[in-house]
TORROKOL-511651 format. One line per field, with one value per residue: residue number from 1; residue in one letter; x, y, z of N, C-alpha, C, O, CB in turn. Coordinates in nm, 3 decimals, padded with zeros to 5 digits. Atoms other than C-alpha are relative to their C-alpha. Glycine has a CB too. Example, Ala and Ser with C-alpha at 12.3 -4.5 7.8 and 13.67 -1.06 7.14 Angstrom:
n <- (1,2)
res <- (a,s)
n.X <- (00.089,-00.082)
n.Y <- (-00.119,-00.119)
n.Z <- (00.000,-00.006)
ca.X <- (01.230,01.367)
ca.Y <- (-00.450,-00.106)
ca.Z <- (00.780,00.714)
c.X <- (00.090,-00.077)
c.Y <- (00.120,00.109)
c.Z <- (00.000,00.073)
o.X <- (00.194,-00.026)
o.Y <- (00.118,00.220)
o.Z <- (00.066,00.090)
cb.X <- (-00.099,00.041)
cb.Y <- (00.003,00.046)
cb.Z <- (00.125,-00.142)
//
This chain:
n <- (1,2,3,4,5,6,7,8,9,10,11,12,13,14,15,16,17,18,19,20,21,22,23,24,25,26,27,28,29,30,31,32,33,34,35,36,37,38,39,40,41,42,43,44,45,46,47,48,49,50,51,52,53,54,55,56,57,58,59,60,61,62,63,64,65,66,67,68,69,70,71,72,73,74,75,76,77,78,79,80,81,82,83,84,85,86,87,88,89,90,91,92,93,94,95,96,97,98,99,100,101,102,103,104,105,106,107,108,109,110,111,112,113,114,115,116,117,118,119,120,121,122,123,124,125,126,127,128,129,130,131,132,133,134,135,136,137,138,139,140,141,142,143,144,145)
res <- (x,x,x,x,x,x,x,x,x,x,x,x,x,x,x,x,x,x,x,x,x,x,x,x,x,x,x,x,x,x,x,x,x,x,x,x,x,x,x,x,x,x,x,x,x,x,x,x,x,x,x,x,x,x,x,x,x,x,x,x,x,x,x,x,x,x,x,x,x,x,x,x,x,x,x,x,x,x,x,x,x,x,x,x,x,x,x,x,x,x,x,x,x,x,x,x,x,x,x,x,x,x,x,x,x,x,x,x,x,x,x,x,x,x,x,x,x,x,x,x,x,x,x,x,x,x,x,x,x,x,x,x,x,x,x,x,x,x,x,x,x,x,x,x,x)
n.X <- (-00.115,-00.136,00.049,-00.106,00.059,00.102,00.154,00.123,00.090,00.102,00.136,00.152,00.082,-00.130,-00.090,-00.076,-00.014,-00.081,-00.102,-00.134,-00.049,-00.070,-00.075,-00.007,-00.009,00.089,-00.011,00.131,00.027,-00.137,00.102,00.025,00.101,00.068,00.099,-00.015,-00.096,00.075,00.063,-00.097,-00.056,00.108,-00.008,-00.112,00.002,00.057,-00.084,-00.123,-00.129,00.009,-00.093,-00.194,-00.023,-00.163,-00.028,00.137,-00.004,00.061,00.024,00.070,-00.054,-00.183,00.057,00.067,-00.102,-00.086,00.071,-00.058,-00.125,00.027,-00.005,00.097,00.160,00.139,00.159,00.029,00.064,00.047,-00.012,-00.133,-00.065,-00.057,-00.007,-00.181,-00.004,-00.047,00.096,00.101,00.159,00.145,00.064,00.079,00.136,00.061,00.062,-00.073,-00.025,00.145,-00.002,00.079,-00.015,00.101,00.023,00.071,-00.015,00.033,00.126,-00.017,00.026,00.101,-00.041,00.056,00.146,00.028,-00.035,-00.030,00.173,-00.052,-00.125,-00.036,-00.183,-00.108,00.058,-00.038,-00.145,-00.116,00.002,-00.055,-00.140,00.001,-00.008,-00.125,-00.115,00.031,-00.028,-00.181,-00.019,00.034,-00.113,-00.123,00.012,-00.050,-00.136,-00.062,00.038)
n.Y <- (-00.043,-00.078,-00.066,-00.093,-00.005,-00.129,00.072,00.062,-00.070,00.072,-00.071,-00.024,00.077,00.026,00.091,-00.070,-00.006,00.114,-00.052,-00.022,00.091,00.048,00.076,00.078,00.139,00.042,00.127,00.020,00.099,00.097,00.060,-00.089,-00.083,-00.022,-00.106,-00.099,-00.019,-00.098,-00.105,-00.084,-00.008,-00.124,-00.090,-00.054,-00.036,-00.128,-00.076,00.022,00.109,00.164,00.018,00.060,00.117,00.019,00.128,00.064,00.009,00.079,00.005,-00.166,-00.034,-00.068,-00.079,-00.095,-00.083,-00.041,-00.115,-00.114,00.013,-00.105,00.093,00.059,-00.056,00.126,00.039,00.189,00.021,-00.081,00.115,00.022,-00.161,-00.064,-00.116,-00.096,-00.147,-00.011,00.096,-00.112,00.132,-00.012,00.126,00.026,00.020,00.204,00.002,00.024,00.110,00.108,00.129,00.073,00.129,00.025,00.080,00.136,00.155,00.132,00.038,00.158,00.112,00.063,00.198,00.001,00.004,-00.104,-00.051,-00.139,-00.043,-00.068,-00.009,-00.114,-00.014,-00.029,00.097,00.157,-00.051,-00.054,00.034,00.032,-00.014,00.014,00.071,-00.028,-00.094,00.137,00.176,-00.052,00.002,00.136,00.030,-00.048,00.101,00.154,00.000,-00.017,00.120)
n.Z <- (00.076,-00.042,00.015,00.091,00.155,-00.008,-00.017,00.127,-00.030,-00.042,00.037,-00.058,-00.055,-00.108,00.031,-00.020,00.094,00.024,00.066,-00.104,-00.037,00.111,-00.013,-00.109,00.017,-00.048,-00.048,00.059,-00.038,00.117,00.074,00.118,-00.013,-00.142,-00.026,-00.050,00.127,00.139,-00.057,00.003,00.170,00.050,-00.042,00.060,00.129,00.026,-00.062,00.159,-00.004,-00.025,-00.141,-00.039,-00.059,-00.048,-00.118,-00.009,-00.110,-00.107,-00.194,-00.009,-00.140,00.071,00.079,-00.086,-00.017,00.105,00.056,-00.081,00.113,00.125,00.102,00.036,-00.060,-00.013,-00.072,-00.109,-00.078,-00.103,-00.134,00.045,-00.008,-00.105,-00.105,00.029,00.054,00.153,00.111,00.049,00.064,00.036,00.004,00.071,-00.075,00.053,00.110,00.107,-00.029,-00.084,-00.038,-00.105,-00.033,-00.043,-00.057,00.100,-00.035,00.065,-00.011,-00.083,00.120,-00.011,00.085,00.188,-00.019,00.000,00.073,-00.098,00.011,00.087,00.040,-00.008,00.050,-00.096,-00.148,00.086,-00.055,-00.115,-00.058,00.122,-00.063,-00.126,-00.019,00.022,-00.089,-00.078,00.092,-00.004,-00.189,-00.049,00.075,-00.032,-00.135,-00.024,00.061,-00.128,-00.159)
ca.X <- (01.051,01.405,01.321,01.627,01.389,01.207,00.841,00.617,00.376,00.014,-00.267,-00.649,-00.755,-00.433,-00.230,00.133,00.285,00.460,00.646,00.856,00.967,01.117,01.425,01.402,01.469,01.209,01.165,00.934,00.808,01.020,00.690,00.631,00.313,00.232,-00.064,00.084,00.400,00.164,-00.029,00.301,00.362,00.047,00.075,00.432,00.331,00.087,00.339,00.532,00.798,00.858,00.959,01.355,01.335,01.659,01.570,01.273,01.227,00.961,01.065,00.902,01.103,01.461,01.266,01.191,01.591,01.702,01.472,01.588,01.962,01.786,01.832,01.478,01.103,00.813,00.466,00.378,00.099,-00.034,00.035,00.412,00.492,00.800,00.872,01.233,01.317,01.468,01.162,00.888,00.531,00.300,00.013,-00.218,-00.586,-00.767,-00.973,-00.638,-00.508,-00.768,-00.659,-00.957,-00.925,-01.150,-01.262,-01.306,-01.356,-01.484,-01.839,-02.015,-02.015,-02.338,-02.455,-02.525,-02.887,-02.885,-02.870,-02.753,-03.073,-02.820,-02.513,-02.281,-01.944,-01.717,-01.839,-01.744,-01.412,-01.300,-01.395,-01.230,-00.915,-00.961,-00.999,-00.670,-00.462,-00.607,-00.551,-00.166,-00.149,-00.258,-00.009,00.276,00.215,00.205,00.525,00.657,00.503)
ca.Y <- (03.193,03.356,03.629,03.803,03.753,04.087,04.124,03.990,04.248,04.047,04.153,04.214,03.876,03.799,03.578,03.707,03.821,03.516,03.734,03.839,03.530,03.452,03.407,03.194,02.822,02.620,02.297,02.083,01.719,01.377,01.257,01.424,01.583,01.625,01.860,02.126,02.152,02.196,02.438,02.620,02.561,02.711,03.030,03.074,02.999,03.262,03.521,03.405,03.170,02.832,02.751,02.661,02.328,02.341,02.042,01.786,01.717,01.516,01.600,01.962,01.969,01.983,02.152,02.440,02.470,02.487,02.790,02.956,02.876,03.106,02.784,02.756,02.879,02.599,02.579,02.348,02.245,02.509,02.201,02.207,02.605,02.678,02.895,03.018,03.401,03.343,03.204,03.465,03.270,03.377,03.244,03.147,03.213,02.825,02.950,02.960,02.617,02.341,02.018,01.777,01.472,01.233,00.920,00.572,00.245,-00.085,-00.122,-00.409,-00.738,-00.829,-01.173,-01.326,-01.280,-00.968,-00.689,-00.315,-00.064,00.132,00.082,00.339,00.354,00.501,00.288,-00.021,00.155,00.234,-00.143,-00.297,-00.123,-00.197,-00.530,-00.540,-00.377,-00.657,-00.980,-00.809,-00.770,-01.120,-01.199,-01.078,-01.182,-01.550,-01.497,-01.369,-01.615)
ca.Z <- (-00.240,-00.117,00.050,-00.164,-00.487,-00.311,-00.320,-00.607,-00.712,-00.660,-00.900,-00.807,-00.776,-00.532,-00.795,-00.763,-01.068,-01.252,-01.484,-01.216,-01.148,-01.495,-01.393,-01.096,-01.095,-00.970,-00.721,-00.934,-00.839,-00.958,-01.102,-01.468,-01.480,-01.116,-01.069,-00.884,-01.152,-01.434,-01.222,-01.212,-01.598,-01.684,-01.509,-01.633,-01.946,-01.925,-01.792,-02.136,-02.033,-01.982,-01.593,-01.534,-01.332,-01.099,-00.907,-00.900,-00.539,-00.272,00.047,00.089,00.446,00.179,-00.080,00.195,00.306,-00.048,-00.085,00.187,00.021,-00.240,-00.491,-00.574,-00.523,-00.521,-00.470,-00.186,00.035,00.315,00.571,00.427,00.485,00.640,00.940,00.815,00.823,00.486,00.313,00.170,00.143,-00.097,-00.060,-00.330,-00.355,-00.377,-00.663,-00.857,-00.742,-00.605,-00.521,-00.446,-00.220,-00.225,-00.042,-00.232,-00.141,-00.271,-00.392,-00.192,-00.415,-00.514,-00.575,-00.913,-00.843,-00.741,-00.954,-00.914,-00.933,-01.244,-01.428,-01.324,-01.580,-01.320,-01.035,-01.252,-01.342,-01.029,-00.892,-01.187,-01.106,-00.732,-00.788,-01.033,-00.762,-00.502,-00.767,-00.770,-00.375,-00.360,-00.636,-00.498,-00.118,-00.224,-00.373,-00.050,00.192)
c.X <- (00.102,-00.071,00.126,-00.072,-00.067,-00.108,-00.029,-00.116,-00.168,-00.107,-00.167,-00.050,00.088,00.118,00.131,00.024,00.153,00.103,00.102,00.059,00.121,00.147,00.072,00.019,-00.108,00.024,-00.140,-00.006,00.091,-00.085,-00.097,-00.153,-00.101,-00.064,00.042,00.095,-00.093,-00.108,00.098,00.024,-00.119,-00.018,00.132,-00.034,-00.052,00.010,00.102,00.147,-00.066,00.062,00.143,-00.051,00.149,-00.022,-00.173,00.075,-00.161,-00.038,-00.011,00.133,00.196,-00.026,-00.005,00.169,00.077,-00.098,00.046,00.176,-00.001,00.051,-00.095,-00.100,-00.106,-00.101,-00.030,-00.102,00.030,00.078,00.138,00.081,00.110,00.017,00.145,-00.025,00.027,-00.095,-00.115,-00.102,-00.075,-00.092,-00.144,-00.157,-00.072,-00.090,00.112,00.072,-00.033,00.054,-00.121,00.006,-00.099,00.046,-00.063,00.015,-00.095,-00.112,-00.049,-00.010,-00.110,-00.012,-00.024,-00.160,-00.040,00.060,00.003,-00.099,00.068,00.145,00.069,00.179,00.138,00.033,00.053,00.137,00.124,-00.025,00.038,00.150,00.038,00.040,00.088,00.083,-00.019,00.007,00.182,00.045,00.027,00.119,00.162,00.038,00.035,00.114,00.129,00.036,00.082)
c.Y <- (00.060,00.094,00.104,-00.006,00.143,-00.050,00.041,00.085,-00.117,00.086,-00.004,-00.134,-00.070,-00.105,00.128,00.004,-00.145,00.002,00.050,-00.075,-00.061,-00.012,-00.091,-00.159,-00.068,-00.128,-00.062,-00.180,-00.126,-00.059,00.115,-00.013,-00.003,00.094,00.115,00.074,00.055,00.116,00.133,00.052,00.110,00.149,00.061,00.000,00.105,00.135,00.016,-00.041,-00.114,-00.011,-00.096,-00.078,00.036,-00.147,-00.081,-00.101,-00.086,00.041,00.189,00.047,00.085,00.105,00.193,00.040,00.031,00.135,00.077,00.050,00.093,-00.100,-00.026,00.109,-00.125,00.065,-00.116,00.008,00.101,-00.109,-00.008,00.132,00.013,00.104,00.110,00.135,00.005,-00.016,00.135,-00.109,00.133,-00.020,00.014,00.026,-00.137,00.017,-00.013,-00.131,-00.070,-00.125,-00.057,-00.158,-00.092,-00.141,-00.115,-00.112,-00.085,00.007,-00.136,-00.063,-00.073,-00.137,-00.041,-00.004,00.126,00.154,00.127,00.110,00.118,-00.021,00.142,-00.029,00.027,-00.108,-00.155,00.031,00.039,-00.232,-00.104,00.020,-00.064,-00.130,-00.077,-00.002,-00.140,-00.128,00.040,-00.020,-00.165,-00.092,-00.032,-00.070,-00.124,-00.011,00.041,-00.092,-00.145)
c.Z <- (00.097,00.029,-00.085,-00.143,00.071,-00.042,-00.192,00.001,-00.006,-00.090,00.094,00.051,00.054,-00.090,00.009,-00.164,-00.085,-00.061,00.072,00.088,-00.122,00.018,00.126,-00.029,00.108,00.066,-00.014,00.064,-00.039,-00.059,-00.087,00.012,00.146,-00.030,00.033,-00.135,-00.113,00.040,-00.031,-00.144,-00.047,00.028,-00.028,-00.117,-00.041,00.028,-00.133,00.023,00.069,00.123,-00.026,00.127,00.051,00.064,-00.046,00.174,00.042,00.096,00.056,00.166,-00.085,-00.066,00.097,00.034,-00.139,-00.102,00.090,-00.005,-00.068,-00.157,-00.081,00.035,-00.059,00.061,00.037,00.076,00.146,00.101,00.025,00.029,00.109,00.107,00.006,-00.054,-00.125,-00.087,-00.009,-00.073,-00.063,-00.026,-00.120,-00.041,-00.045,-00.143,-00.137,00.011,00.100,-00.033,00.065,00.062,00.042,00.045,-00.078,00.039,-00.100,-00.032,00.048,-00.119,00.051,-00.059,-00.136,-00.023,00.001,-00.097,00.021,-00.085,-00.165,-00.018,00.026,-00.075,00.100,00.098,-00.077,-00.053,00.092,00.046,-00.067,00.029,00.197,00.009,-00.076,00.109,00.113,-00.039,00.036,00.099,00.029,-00.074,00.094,00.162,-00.006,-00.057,00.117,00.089,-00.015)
o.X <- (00.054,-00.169,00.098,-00.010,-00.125,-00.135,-00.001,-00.189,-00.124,-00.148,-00.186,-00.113,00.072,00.207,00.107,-00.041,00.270,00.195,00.217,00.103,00.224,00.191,00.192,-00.029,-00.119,00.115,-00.244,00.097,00.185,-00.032,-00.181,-00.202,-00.222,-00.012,-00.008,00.057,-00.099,-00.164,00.060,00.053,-00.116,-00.078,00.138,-00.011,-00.008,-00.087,00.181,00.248,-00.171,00.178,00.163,-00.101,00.241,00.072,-00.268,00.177,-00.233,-00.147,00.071,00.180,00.274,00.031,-00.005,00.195,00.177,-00.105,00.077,00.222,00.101,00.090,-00.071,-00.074,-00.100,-00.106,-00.034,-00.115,00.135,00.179,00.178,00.204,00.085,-00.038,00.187,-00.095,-00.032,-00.063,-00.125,-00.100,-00.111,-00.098,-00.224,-00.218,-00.067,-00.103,00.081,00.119,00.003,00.045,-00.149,-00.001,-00.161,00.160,-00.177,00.130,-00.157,-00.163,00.018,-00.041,-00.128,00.055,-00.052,-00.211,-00.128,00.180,-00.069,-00.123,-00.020,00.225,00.014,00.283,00.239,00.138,00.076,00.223,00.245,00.091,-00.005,00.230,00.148,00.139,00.089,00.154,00.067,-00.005,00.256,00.140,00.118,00.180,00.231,00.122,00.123,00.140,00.248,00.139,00.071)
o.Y <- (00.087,00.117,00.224,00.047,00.201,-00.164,00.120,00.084,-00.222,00.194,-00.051,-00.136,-00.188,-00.157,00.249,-00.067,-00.164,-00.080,00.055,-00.036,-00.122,-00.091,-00.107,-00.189,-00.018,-00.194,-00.036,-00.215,-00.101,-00.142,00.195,-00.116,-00.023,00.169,00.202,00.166,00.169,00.180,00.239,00.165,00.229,00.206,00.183,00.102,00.173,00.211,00.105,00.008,-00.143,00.029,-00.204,-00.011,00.063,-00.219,-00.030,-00.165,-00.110,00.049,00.267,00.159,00.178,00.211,00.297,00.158,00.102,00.161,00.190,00.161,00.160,-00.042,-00.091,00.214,-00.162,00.139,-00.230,00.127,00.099,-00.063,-00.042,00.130,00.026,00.211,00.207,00.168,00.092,00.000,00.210,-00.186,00.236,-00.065,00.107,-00.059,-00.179,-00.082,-00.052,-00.147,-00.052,-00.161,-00.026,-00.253,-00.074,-00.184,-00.116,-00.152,-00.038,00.033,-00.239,-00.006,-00.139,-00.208,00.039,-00.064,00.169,00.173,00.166,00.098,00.187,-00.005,00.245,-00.065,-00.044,-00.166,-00.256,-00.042,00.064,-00.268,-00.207,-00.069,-00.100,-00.155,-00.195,-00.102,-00.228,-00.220,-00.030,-00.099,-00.219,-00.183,-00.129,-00.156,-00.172,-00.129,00.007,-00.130,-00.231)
o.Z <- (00.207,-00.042,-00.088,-00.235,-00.022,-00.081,-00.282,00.099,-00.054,-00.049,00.206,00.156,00.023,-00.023,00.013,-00.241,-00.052,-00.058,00.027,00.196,-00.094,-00.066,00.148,-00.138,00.220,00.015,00.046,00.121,-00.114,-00.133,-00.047,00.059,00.160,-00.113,-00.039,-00.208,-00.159,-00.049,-00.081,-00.182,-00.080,-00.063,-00.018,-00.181,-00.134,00.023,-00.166,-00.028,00.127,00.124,-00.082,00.217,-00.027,00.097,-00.104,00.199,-00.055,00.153,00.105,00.186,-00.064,-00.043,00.030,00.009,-00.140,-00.222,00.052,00.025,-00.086,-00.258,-00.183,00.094,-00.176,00.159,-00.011,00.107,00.210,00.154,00.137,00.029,00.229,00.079,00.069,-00.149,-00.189,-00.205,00.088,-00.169,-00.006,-00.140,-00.114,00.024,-00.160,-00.214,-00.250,-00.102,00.216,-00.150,00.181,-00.016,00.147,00.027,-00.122,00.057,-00.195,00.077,00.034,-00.224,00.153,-00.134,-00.226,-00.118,-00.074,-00.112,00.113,-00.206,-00.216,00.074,-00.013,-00.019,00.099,00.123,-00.011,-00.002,00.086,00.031,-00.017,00.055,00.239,00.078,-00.039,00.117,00.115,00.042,00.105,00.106,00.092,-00.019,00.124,00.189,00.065,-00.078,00.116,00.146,00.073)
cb.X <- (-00.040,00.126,-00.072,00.180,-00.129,00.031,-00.148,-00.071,00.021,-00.015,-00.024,-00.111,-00.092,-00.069,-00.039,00.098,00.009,-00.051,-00.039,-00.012,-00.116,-00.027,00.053,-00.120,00.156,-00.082,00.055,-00.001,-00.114,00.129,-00.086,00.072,-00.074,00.078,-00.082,00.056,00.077,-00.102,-00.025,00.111,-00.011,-00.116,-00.037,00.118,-00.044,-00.081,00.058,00.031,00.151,00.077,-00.107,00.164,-00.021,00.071,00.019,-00.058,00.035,00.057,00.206,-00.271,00.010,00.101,-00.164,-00.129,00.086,00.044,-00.150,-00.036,00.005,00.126,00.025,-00.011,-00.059,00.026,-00.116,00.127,00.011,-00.184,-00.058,00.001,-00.126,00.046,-00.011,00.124,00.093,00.098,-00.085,00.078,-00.148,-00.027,-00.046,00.024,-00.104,-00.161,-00.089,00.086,00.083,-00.192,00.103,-00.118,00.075,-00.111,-00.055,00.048,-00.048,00.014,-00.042,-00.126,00.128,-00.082,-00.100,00.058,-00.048,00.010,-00.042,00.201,-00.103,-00.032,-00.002,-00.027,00.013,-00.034,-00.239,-00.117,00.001,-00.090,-00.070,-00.058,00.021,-00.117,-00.082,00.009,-00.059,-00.111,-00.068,00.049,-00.186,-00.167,00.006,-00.009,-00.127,-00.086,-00.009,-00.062,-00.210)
cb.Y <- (00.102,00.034,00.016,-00.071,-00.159,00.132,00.111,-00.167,00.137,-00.007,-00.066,00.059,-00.059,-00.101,-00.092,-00.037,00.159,-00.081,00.084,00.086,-00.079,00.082,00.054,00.028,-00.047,00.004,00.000,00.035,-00.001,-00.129,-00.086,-00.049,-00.028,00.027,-00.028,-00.022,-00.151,-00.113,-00.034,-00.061,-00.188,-00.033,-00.016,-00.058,-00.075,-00.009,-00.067,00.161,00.054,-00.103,-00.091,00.165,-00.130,00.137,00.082,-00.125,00.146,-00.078,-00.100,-00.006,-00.213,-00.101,-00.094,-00.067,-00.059,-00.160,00.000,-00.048,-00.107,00.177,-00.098,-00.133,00.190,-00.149,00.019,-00.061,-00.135,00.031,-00.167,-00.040,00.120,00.005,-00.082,-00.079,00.085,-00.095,-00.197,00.137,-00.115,00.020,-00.038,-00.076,00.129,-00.101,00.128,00.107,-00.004,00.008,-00.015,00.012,00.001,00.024,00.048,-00.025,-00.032,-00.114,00.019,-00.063,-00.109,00.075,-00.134,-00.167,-00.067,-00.010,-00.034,00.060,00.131,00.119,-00.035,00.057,00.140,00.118,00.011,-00.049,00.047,00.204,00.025,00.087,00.189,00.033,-00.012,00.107,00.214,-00.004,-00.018,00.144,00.061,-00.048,00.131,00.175,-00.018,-00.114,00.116,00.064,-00.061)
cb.Z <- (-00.112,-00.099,00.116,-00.011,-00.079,-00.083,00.162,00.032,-00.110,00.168,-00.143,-00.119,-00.072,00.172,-00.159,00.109,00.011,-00.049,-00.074,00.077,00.040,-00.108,-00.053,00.076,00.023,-00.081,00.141,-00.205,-00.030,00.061,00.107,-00.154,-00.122,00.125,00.088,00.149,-00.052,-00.111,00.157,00.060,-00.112,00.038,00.105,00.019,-00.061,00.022,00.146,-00.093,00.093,-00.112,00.130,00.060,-00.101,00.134,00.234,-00.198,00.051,00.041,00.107,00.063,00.139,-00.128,-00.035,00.140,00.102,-00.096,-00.017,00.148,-00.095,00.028,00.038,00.056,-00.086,00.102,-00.080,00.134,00.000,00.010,-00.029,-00.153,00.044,-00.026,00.150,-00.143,00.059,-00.042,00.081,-00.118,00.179,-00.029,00.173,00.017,-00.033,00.161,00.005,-00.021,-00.007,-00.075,00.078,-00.049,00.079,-00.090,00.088,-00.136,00.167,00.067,-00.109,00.127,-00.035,-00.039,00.063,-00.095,00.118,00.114,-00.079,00.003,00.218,00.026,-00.136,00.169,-00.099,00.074,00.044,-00.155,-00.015,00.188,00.060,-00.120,-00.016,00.063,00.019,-00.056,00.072,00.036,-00.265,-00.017,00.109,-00.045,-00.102,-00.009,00.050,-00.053,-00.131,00.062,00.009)
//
């Protein structure tokens, strides 16, 4: 945030206080119900307002000088934290917002003989979509070439 918003008192289990943000304008994502955004929503909501959207933004690097502007305050990725005197980080504790990233690839393709030792719903959902997304690829390519 600006550091001209002054400091955010921080309760016991380190969230800052959200109600003393209420009238700040926020820099929220350009894709409606991004994770972090409704992270934000929820915690305003539960402060008892609805967050003021000034901007829906991307590029955390603009996002970051139009906070130091004092135009905005966002929650963004640790990896994303500016180094500007103007900017006042507070930082989060992960138990109150957890992003997990995980790792997925293809299941091998078995033959029509062989058979898999358990149906797994997901595992057939994800390789279902996978192999969607790869008929499309393939689509689209020969439409190129």
């Amino acid at each position: 945030m600006p550091k001209a918003v002054g400091p955010v008192p921080i309760d016991p289990h380190g969230l800052p206080d959200f109600a003393a943000l209420v009238t700040q304008s926020w820099a929220f994502s350009i894709d409606p119900g991004d994770a972090i955004d409704e992270v934000i929503r929820a915690f305003c909501l539960a402060a008892g307002f609805e967050p003021r959207v000034g901007m829906r933004m991307d590029d955390y690097a603009a996002i970051n000088r139009m906070i130091a502007a004092g135009l905005a305050i966002a929650m963004i990725p640790e990896s994303s934290l500016p180094t500007d005197p103007e900017i006042e980080i507070v930082p989060m504790p992960l138990s109150a917002a957890r992003r997990d990233v995980l790792l997925v690839s293809r299941a091998p393709q078995l033959g029509p003989r062989q058979k898999s030792a358990r149906h797994d719903p997901i595992v057939a959902a994800h390789s279902a979509a996978v192999a969607e997304v790869v008929a499309d690829v393939r689509t689209v390519t020969a439409v190129w070439r």
